[in-house]
C-alpha positions as CSV (number, residue, x, y, z in Angstrom):
1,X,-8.1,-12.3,8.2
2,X,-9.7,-9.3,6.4
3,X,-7.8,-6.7,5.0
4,X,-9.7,-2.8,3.9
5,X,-7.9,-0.4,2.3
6,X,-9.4,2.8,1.9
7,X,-7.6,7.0,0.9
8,X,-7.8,6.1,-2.9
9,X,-9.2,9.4,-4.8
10,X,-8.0,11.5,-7.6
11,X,-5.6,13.9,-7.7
12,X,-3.6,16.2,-9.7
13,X,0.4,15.6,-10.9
14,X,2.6,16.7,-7.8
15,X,0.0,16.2,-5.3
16,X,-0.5,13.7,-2.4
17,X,-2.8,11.0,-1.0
18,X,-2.5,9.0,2.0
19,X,-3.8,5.1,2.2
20,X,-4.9,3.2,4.8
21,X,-5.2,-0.5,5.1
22,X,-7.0,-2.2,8.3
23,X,-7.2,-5.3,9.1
24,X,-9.1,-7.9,11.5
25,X,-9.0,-11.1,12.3
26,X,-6.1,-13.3,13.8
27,X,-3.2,-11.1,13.0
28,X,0.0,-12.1,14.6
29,X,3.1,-10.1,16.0
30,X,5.4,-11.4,13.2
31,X,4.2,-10.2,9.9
32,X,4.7,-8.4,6.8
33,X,2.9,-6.1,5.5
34,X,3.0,-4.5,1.7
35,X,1.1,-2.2,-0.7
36,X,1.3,-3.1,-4.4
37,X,-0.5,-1.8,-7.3
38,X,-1.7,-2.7,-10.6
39,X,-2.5,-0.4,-13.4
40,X,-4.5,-1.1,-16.7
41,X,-3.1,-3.8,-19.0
42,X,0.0,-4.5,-16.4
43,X,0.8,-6.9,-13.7
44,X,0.7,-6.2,-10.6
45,X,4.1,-4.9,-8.9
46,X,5.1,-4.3,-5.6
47,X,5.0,-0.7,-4.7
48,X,6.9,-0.9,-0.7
49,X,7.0,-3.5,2.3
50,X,7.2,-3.1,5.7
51,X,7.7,-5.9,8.2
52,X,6.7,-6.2,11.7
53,X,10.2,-4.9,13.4
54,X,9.8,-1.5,10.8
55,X,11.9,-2.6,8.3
56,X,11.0,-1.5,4.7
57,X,11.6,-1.9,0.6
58,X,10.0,0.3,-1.8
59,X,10.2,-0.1,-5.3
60,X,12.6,2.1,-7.7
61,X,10.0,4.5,-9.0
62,X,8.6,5.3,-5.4
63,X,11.6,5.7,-3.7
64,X,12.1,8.9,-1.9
65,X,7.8,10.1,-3.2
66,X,6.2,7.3,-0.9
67,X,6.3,6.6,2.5
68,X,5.1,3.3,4.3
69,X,4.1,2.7,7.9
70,X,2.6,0.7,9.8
71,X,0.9,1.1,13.4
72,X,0.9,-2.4,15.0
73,X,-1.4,-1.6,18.2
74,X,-4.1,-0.6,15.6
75,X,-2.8,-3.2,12.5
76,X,-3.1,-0.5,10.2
77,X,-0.3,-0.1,7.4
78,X,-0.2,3.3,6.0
79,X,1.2,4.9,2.2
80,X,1.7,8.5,2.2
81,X,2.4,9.1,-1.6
82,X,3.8,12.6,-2.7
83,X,4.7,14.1,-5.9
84,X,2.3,11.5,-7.4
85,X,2.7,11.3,-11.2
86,X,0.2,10.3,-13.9
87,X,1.9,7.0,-14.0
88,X,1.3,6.4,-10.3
89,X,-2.6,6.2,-11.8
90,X,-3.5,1.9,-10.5
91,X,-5.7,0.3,-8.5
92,X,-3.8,-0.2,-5.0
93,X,-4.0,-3.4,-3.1
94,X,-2.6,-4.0,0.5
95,X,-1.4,-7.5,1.2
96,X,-0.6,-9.0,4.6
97,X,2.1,-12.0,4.9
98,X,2.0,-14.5,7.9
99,X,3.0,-17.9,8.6
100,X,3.7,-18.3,4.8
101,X,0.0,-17.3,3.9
102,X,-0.4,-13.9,1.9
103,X,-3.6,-12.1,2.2
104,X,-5.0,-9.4,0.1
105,X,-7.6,-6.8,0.6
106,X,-9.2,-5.4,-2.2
107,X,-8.1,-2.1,-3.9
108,X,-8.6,1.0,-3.4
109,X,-8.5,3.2,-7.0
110,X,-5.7,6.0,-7.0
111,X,-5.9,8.5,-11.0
112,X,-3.2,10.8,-10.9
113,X,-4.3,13.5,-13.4
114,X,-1.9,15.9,-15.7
């Protein structure tokens, strides 16, 4: 299983990006799929989840700026992020759950300027 994320740029305070994250390889129906994020000098943190069936969890300082999705023909999950803030500024990491195994792609670079 290979996971690339990719939409990772800079931006200015209040604007948007979109990620994607693809991935190939045996991918099954049942899955999860999440995008977390790590910035300098902190661990990394879950940013929002979306399972296979469309449920999803974002994390407090996202809620109601990011949306996740997920197209499961293609195996793509997306993050649209709006109003970004300077402290949205991490690296940006997609991560794939199935069967108990957690896979992780590597990170796309998201700076949020003021």
């Amino acid at each position: 299983v290979q996971l690339q994320a990719s939409g990772g740029g800079l931006v200015q305070a209040g604007g948007s990006l979109r990620l994607s994250c693809a991935t190939s390889g045996s991918i099954r129906s049942i899955n999860t799929m999440s995008w977390y994020r790590q910035a300098p000098g902190n661990q990394r943190e879950l940013v929002a989840g979306i399972t296979s069936t469309g449920s999803t969890t974002y994390a407090d300082p996202v809620k109601g700026r990011f949306t996740i999705s997920r197209n499961n023909a293609k195996n793509t999950v997306y993050l649209q992020m709006n109003s970004l803030k300077p402290e949205d500024t991490a690296v940006y990491y997609c991560k794939l759950d199935q069967r108990a195994i957690a896979y992780w792609g590597k990170g796309t670079l998201v700076t949020v300027s003021s």
